[in-house]
C-alpha positions as a printed Julia matrix, in Angstrom:
187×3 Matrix{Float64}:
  0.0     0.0    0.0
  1.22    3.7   -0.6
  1.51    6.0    1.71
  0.96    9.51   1.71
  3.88   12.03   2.57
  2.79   12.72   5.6
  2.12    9.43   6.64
  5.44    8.39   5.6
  6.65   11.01   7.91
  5.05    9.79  10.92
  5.61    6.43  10.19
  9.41    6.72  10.09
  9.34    8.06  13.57
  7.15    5.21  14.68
 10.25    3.61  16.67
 10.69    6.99  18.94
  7.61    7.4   19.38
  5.53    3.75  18.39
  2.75    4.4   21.17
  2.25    7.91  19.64
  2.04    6.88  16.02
  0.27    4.08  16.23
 -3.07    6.31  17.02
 -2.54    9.47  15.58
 -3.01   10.81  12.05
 -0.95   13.48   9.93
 -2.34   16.04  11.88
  0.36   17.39  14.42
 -2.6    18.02  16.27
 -3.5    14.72  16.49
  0.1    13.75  18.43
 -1.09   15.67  21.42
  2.49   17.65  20.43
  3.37   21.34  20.39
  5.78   23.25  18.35
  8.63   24.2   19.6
  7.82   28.01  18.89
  4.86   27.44  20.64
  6.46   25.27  23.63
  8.76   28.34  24.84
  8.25   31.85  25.42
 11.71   32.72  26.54
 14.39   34.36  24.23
 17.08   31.64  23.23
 20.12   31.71  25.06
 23.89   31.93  23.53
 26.97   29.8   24.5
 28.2    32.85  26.52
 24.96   33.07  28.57
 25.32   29.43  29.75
 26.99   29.74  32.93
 25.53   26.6   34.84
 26.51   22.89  33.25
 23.03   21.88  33.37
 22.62   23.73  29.99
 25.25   21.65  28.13
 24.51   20.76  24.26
 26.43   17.73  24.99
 23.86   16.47  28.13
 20.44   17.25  25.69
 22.45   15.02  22.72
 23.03   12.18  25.2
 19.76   12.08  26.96
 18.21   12.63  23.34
 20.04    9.25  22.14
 18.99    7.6   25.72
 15.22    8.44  24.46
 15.9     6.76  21.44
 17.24    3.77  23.0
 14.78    3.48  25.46
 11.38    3.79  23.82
 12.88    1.5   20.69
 13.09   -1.04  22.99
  9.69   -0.36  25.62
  7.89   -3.41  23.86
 10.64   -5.84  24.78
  9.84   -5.18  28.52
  7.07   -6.11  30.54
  4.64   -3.71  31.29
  5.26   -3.04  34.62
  8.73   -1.87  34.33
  8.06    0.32  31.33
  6.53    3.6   33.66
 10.2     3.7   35.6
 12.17    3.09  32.18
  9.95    5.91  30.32
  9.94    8.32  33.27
 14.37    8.36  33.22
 14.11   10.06  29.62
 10.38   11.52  29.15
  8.05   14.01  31.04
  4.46   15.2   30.66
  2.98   16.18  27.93
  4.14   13.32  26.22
  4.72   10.87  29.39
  1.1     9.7   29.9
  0.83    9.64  25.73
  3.51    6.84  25.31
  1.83    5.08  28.38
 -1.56    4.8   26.69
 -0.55    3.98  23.18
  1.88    1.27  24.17
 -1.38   -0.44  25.79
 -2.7    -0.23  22.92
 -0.09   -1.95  21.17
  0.09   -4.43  23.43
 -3.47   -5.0   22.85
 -3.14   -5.11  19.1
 -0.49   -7.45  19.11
  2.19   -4.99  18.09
  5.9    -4.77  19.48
  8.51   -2.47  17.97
 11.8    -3.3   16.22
 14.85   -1.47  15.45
 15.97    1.85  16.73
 16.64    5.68  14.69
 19.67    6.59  14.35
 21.18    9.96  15.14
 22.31   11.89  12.25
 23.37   15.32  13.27
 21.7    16.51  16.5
 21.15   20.44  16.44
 20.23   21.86  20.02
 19.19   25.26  21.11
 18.58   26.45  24.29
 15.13   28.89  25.36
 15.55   29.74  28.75
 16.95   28.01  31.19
 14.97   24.94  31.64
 13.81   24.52  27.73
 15.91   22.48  24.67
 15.15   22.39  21.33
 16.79   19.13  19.8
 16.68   19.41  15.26
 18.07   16.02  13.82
 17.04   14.21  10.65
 17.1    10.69  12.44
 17.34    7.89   9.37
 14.43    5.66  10.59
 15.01    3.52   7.33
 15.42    0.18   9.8
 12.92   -0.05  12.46
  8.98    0.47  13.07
  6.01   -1.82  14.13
  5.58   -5.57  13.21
  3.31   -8.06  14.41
  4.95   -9.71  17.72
  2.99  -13.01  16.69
  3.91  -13.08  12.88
  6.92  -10.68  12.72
  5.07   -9.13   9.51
  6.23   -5.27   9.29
  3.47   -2.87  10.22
  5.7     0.04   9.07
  8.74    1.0    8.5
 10.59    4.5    8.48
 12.73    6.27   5.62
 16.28    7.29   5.39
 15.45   11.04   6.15
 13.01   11.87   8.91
 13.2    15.64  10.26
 12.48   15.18  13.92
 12.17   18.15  16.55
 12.65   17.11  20.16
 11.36   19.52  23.2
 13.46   18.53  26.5
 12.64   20.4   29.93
 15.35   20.51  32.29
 13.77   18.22  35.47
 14.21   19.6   39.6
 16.95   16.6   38.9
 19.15   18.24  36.94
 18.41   15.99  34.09
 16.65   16.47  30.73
 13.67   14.52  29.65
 11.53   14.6   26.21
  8.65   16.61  27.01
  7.41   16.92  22.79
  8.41   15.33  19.63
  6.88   16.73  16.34
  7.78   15.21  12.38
  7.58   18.31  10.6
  4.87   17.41   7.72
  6.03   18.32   4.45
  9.58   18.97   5.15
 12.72   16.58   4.21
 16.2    16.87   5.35
């Protein structure tokens, strides 16, 4: 079956965000995600205004390829553990999102395969407690299958714009807080 630009989009980011995609439609509406413009109101900060570590480029990029890792692989666990593994890299609004649409999978039979990889992470910083993470993630070998058949649900493309929001947690560490594929745009 063809698919639609747009759909193509969203289905290459299926393995960041499976529980998202599997329920949502090209709409960016529809993933329950903001824009980034919309996300922050602060002004964006410069290298020189970083003082504190906690606003390192280097911290967002690692606990932006620990998101990756993590929700690639949230099928292969049982459900119980997945709330503590999710919570370590993602925070509301799109926390209780992945929560609900992984039931779902589970439900459906679904389990996730694969994982993106990380092509050339951009990050800027709004404010002191807000990243924006740019990469074009190559999603070409992961997606959904069936967990009882191992039949490919979807897969992802070679070139998938992604824009990550992180908020800087009371911890000190950075979670995923909004993911949006940019309809319409390649990179």
């Amino acid at each position: 079956r063809v698919l639609t630009p747009c759909r193509r989009r969203l289905v290459a980011g299926v393995s960041l965000l499976a529980a998202v995609v599997v329920t949502a439609g090209c709409d960016p509406e529809g993933l329950a995600l903001d824009s980034p413009a919309e996300a922050a109101n602060g002004r964006r900060a410069n290298a020189e205004e970083r003082s504190s570590g906690s606003m390192s480029r280097r911290d967002v990029i690692t606990q932006y390829r620990n998101f990756l890792r993590v929700t690639s692989h949230l099928t292969e666990i049982p459900s119980h553990e997945r709330p503590e593994q999710i919570e370590r890299v993602a925070t509301d609004p799109i926390l209780p999102t992945i929560m609900t649409n992984l039931a779902r999978m589970d439900t459906a039979g679904e389990v996730l395969y694969g994982q993106p990889r990380v092509r050339s992470p951009k990050v800027e910083f709004e404010g002191s407690k807000l990243a924006i993470l740019r990469d074009c993630q190559d999603t070409s070998e992961s997606g959904r299958k069936k967990e009882s058949t191992g039949r490919i649900l979807s897969k992802g493309v070679d070139r998938a714009p992604v824009i990550v929001t992180f908020r800087l947690g009371k911890d000190g560490v950075w979670r995923a807080s909004k993911v949006s594929y940019p309809p319409g745009r390649s990179c």
